[in-house]
N, C-alpha and C positions, 0 to 999 in steps of 0.2 A: 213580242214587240220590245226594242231596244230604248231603254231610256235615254232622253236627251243629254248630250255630255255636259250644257250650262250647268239645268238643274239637277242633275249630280252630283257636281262640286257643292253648288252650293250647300245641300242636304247634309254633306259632311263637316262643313265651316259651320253649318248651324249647328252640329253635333259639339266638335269642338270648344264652339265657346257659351255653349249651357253652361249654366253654372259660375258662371264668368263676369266679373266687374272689366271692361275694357277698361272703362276712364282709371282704374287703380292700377294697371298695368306702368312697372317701371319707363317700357317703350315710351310713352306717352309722353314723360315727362323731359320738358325742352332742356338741351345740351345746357345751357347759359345756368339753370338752376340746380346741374349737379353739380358742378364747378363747385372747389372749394367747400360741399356740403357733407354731413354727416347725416344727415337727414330733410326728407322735404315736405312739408304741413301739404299736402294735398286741400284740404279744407280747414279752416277753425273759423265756425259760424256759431256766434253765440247770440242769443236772445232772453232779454230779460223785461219781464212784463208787474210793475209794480201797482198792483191794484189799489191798494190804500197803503195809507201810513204803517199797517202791521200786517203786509201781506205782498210777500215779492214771490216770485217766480224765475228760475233760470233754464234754460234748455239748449247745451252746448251739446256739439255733433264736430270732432276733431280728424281725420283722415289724415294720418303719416307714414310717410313711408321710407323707413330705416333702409338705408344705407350700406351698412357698414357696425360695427358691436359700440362704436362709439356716439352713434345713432341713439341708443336703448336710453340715454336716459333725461327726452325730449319726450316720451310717452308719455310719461303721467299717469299710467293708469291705476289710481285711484280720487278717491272722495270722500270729502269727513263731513261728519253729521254730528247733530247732539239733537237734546228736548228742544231745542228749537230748529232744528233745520233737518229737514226728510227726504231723505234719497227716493222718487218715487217710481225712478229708470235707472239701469244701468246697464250697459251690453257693451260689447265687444265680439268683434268679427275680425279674424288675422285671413289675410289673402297673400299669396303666393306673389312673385314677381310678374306671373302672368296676368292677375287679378281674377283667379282662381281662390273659389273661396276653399279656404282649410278648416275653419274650424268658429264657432261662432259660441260667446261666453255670455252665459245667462246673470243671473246676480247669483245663487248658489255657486257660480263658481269662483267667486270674488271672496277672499278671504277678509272677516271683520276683526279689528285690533283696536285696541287703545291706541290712542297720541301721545302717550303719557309712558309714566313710568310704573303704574301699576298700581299708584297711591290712589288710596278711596278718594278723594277729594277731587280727583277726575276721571271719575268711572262713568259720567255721562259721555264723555268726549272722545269721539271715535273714529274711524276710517276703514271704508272698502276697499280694498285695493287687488289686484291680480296679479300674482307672480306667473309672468310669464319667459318662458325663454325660448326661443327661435330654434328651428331647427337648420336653418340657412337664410344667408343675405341675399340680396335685398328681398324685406316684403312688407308687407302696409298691413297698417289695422285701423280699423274706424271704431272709435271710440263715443258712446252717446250718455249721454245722462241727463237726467232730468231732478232739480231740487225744488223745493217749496218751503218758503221759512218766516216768520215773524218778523225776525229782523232785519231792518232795510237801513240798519248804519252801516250794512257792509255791500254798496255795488260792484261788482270788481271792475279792476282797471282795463282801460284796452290800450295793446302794443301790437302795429301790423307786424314786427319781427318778436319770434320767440325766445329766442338764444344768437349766440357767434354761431358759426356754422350749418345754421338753419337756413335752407330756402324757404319761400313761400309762396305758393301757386294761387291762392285763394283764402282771402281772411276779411270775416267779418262782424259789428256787432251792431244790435239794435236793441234801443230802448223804448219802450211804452212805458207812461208814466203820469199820473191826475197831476195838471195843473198845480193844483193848489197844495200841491206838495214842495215845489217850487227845486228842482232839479238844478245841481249847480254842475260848473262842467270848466274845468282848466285842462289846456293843451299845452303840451311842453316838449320842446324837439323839434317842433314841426318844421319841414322846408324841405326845398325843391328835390333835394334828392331820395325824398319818399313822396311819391304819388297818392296822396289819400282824399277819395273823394266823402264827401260828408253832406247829410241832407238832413233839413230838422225842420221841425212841424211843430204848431204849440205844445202837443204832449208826446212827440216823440225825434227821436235823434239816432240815427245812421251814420256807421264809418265803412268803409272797404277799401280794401288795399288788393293788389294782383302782379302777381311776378316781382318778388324783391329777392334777389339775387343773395346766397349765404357770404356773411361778411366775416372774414378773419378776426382772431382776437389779436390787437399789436402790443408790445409789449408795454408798460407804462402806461397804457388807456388807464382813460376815467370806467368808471364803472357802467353799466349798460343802460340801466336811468337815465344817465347824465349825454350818453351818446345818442338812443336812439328815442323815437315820437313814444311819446306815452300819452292816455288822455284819463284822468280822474273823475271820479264823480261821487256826488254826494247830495245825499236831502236835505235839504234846509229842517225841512218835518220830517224824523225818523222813528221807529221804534227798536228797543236795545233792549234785550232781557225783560221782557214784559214791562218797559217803562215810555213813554213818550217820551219822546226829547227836540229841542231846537237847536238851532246851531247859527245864527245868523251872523255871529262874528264869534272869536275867540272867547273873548270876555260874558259872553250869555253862556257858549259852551262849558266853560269851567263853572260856571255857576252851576246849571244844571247836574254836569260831572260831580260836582262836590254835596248837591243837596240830594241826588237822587241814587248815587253808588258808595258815597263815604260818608257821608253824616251819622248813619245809624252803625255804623262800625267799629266804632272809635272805642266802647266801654274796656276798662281794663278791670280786674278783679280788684276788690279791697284788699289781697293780701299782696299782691303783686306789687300795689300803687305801692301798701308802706313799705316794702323790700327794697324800691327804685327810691322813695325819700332817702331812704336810710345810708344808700350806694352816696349817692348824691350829697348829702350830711349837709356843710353848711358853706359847700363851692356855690359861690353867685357868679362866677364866667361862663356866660352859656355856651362859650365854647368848650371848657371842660368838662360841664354836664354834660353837654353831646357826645363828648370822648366817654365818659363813662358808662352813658346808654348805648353806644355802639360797641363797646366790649359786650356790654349785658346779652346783646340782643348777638353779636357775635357767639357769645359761647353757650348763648342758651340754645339757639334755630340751626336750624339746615336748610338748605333752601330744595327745593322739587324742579322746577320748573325755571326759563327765563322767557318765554314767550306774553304777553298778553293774550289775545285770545283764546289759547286754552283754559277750560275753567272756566269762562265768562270774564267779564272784565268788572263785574264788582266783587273787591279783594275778600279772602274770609273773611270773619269775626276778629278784631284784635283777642277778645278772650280766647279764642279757639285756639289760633296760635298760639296763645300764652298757653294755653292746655298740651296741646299736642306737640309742640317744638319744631315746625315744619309749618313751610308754605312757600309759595312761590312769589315771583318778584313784586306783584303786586300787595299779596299777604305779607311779605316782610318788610316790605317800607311801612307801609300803612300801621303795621305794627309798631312800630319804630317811631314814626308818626304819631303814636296814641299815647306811647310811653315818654315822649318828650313833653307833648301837650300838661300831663302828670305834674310834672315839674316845672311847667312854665314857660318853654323854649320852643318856641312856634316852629314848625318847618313845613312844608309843599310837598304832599304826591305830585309826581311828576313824571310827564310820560317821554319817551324817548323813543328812538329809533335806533337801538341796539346793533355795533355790530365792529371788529377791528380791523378789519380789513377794508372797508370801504364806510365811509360816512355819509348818511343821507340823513336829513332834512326833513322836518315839518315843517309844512309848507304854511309859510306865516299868512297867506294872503289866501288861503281853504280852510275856512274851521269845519272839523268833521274826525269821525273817529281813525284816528293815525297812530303809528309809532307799534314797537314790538317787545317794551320792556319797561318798566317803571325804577325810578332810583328815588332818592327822596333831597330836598333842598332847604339848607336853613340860610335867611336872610340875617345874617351877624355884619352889623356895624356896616352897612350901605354894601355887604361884598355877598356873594352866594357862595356857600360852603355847599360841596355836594356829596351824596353820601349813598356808598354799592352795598344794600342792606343784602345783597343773597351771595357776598363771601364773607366767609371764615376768617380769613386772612388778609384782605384789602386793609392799608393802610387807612386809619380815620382820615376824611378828607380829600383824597387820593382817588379818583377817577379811574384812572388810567385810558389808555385807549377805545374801551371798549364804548364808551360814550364822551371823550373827549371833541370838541368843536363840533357842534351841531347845535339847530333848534331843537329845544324842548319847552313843553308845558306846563308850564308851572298851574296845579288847581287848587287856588284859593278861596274860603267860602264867598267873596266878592267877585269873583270871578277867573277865567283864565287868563293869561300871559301867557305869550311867545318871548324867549331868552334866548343869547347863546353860551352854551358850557365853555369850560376852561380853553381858550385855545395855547396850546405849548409852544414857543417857538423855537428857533434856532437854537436859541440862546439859554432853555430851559433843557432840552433835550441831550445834556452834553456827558460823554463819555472820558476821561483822562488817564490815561494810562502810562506809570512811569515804571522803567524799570530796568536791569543790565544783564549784560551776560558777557562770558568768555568764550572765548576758541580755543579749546587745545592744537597740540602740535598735529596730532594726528587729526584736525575736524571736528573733533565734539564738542557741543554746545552742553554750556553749563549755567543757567542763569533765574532769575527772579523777577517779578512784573507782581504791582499794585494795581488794581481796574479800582475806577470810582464810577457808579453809575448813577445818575441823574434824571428826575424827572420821568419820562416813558422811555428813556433808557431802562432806568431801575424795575420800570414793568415790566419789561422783558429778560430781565435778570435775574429778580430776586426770588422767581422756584427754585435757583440752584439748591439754595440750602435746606429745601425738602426731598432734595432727590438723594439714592443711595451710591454711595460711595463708588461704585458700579457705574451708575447713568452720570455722576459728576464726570469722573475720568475719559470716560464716551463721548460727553458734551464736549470737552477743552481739546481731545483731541481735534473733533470737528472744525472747532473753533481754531486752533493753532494748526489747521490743516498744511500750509506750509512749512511747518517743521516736519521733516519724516524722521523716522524712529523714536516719534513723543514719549520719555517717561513722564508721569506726574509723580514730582516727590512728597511736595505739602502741598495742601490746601487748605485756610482757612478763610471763613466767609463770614461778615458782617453785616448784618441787617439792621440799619436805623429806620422802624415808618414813621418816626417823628418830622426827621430833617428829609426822610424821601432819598437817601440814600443807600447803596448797596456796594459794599467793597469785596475783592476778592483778590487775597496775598497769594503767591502762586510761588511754589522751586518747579524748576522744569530743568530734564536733563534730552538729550538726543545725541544719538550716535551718528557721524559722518554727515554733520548740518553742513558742513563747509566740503565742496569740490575740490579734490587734488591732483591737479594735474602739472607733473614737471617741477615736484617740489614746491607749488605755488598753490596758494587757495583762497578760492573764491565763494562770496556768500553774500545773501542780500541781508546788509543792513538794518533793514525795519524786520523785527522778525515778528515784534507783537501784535502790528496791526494790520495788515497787508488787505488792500483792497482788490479783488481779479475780476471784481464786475466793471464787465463793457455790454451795455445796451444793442442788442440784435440792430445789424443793419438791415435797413429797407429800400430796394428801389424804388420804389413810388408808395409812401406813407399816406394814409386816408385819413386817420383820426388825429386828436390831440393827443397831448399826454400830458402828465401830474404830478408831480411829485404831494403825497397828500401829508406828508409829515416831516418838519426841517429837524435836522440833527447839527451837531459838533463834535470831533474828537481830535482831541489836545490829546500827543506822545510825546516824549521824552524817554529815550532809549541813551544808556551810557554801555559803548561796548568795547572790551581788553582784548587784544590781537595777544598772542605767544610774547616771551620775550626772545629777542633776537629774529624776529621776525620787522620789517617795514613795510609800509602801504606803496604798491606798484601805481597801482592805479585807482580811483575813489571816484564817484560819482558828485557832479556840480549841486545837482537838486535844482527846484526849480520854483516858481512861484505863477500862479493864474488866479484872476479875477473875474466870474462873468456873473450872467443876471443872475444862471442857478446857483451859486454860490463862490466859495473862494477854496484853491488848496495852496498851499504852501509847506515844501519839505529840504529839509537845508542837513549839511553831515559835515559837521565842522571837528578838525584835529584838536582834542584839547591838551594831549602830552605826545609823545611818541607812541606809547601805545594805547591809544584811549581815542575814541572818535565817539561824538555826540550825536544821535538823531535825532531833531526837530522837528515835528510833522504836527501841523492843524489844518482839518477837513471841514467846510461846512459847506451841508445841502441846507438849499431854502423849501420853503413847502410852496406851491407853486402851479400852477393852472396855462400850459404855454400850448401857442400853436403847432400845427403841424411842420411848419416850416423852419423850427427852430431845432426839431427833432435830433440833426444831424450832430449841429454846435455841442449839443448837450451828450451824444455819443463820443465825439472826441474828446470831449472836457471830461467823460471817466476814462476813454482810454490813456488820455496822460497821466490821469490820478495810477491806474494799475501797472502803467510802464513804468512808475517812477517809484511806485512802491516798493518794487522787486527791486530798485538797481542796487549793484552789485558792488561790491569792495573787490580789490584782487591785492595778496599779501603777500609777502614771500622771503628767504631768510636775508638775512642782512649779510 
């Protein structure tokens, strides 16, 4: 008897897809969310159930499915643990593009490491993680874990988008949570063009989001916080490192912060205390003192770490540090901290949100455990002095970027405050470079250039004069990229961190700087400062953009043509004025053979819309067409 031909087929489709996730299948997934994607979250459902003040629970279940190799590192797969927080799941299952499973990872196959650097001082602090690597594109892994921990000052945050070029098919979180713990909840981002429904109950709170389409990174965005919906959360009633805490505004939270993480920390040795009198002698300017205990604590420590959370977030022992000469950012302020106290000169642990490339904020209006890095703050004379206890080499006083304008925490045993650090402006940030050069007959450039650098100029300058004679010469050429055939003949370099200055006297030689054609040659003018940045164009721009930090640079170029040579042709220069700053470049004759370059640039630091985007593209395309223009010379 001959089998029916339907269920034939069928019997072999059923064969085919044993074994088989359909829904993980690339097919499945709609045109609209591969667009522009490296990767696409198929699922991210997390749930977090907080039973009491010292006892949370999370159980996140992720489904993505990579793309393309630039995909891989949207995975995540890993997970940190310490004595308080227990990994009690971990799995991973990688499936094929068919949704075909390949291979499914138990927790033995997850490799355990430190977070650290191997120092005893965090050998509780750890993470599972799985090096895995594909055998071909596209294919999905579903990622599951389960944690259980003490501490409930740490909720994590929810954002329906992961990254730029992430799609998202399905994302979700929900909280369980006692009343009487009193759950706080700030949204920020929120609007029409993310779809998030949300649903809350006396002791619990739902988000979900579905289908958000992978959004491009544009050039000059603000950072991804500030563009896309975040939602925060935090206890009012939490527990931290086997301590109860509250947090009902700032001012209780620093109290608590200070009675219950720093008070018992503070002791310094008797031998120490009279070695830091003695440093100290009979200077009564607390701000000298503070220079002197910031050498101290400079040349005694090293620092480990810049994160807070690793380690815990109550610092060592100030003696310990005084013992071992290491600790991390929170162990060296507080250190720092303890030995001021010594001699009289109050200053604030202080927490921040570390970072130079992008600045974020403590949010003054959530008190709750925030920020990624501690510095320390002395109140001198109505002003805040602030001070980067974990370098070596930070100028006393001197910030730099890496925590410049932002809120921070100041914790006083009175309580907390919210501040803003230094913010640098235009007018601080300023770079002056004066200097001249010649043209031989034949093209070759011969000349000298002074740099002075200023403020978070000088941050970013003054490594030269630790780098080897090798990586200097490297540097300048990069830097003087528009001269080709750079010699560097001298260099000598200047470091004041008193005045926050950094100079750098320059000979510089190059062969065939100047073009000759027909007996005549041509060269641009500015040779020491040349700006060739022009802002990507956009047909249809989505985001803002930013300028997050304003600058100045003042040149003065004085340049000698051959003798018996005269100027054919010179450029007028030009001058513009707009909201993002001002430039102005002027090439005035001051002999027959002598022509002066004038050039000052200022960017403002700056927060603009989308629709200015354009203005602000042209206003550097004239800065770089104007930078370049050219002299044309020829014999008399």
């Amino acid at each position: 008897m001959k089998l029916p031909i339907l269920p034939l087929f069928l019997f072999f489709i059923s064969i085919s897809v044993f074994g088989q996730k359909l829904e993980y299948s690339t097919l499945t997934i709609p045109d609209s969310l591969k667009q522009n994607a490296n990767s696409v979250v198929r699922l991210n459902q997390m749930d977090i159930n907080i039973t009491s003040q010292k006892s949370m629970t999370i159980s996140s279940t992720q489904v993505t499915t990579v793309l393309n190799e630039l995909g891989l590192r949207n995975l995540g797969l890993a997970e940190h643990y310490d004595k308080n927080r227990r990994i009690t799941k971990i799995e991973a299952t990688a499936y094929d593009s068919f949704g075909k499973q390949l291979k499914v990872y138990k927790r033995k196959d997850f490799k355990d490491t430190s977070v650290a650097d191997g120092i005893s001082v965090f050998n509780d602090n750890r993470a599972l993680y799985l090096d895995y690597t594909p055998i071909t594109y596209p294919f999905t892994m579903v990622f599951e874990v389960d944690t259980e921990t003490s501490n409930t000052a740490f909720i994590p945050s929810w954002s329906p988008s992961d990254d730029y070029l992430v799609s998202i098919e399905n994302t979700s979180l929900s909280i369980t949570y006692k009343p009487e713990l009193k759950l706080k909840i700030k949204e920020v981002n929120f609007s029409d063009k993310f779809h998030i429904e949300k649903e809350q109950t006396a002791n619990s709170i739902n988000y979900k989001a579905t289908n958000l389409i992978a959004k491009k990174r544009e050039e000059l965005s603000p950072g991804f916080s500030d563009v896309f919906p975040i939602v925060y959360f935090a206890l009012e009633n939490f527990h931290l490192e086997n301590v109860d805490g509250k947090a009902t505004n700032w001012e209780e939270f620093g109290k608590w912060y200070y009675n219950s993480l720093l008070a018992d920390t503070e002791e310094i040795p008797e031998e120490t205390q009279v070695k830091i009198k003695q440093l100290v002698g009979a200077e009564k300017d607390p701000i000298e003192i503070a220079r002197i205990i910031y050498k101290y604590v400079q040349d005694k420590t090293r620092y480990v770490s810049v994160q807070v959370g690793i380690g815990g977030w109550k610092p060592m022992l100030a003696k310990d540090v005084d013992k071992l000469g290491y600790g991390d950012c929170k162990a060296l302020s507080n250190y720092t901290r303890s030995l001021l106290k010594v001699v009289g000169v109050p200053s604030y642990y202080t927490v921040v949100y570390a970072g130079q490339n992008e600045t974020k904020d403590l949010q003054n209006d959530f008190a709750s455990i925030q920020g990624n890095h501690v510095i320390l703050t002395l109140p001198i004379d109505k002003k805040l002095v602030w001070l980067e206890c974990t370098s070596q080499i930070q100028p006393f006083g001197f910030q730099g970027d890496f925590t410049d304008d932002r809120n921070v925490l100041l914790i006083k045993p009175e309580g907390g405050e919210i501040v803003k650090t230094k913010i640098f402006a235009e007018t601080d940030n300023v770079k002056t470079t004066k200097g001249s050069y010649q043209i031989t007959e034949n093209g070759n450039f011969i000349g000298k250039v002074k740099i002075i650098s200023k403020a978070l100029r000088y941050d970013s300058e003054f490594g030269k004069e630790r780098m080897s004679r090798e990586d200097q010469i490297k540097n300048y050429k990069e830097e003087f990229d528009n001269i080709n055939n750079l010699t560097i003949k001298k260099i000598n370099l200047n470091n004041n961190p008193k005045t926050i200055e950094f100079t750098e006297d320059l000979e510089l030689e190059a062969e065939g700087y100047a073009q000759i054609t027909g007996g005549k040659l041509m060269f641009a003018l500015n040779a020491f400062d040349q700006s060739s940045y022009v802002p990507k164009k956009y047909r249809t721009r989505e985001f803002p953009f930013q300028m997050e930090r304003g600058y100045t640079n003042e040149d003065e170029i004085e340049i000698t043509i051959p003798d018996g040579f005269i100027v054919e042709a010179k450029p007028n220069g030009t001058e513009q004025e707009t909201e993002f700053g001002s430039y102005k470049i002027e090439f005035n004759t001051i002999s027959p053979n002598k022509i002066l370059c004038k050039r000052k640039l200022v960017i403002k630091k700056g927060f603009y819309d989308k629709s200015k985007y354009e203005n602000y593209r042209k206003f550097r395309e004239t800065i770089a067409k104007n930078d370049n223009s050219k002299v044309v010379i020829t014999k008399a």
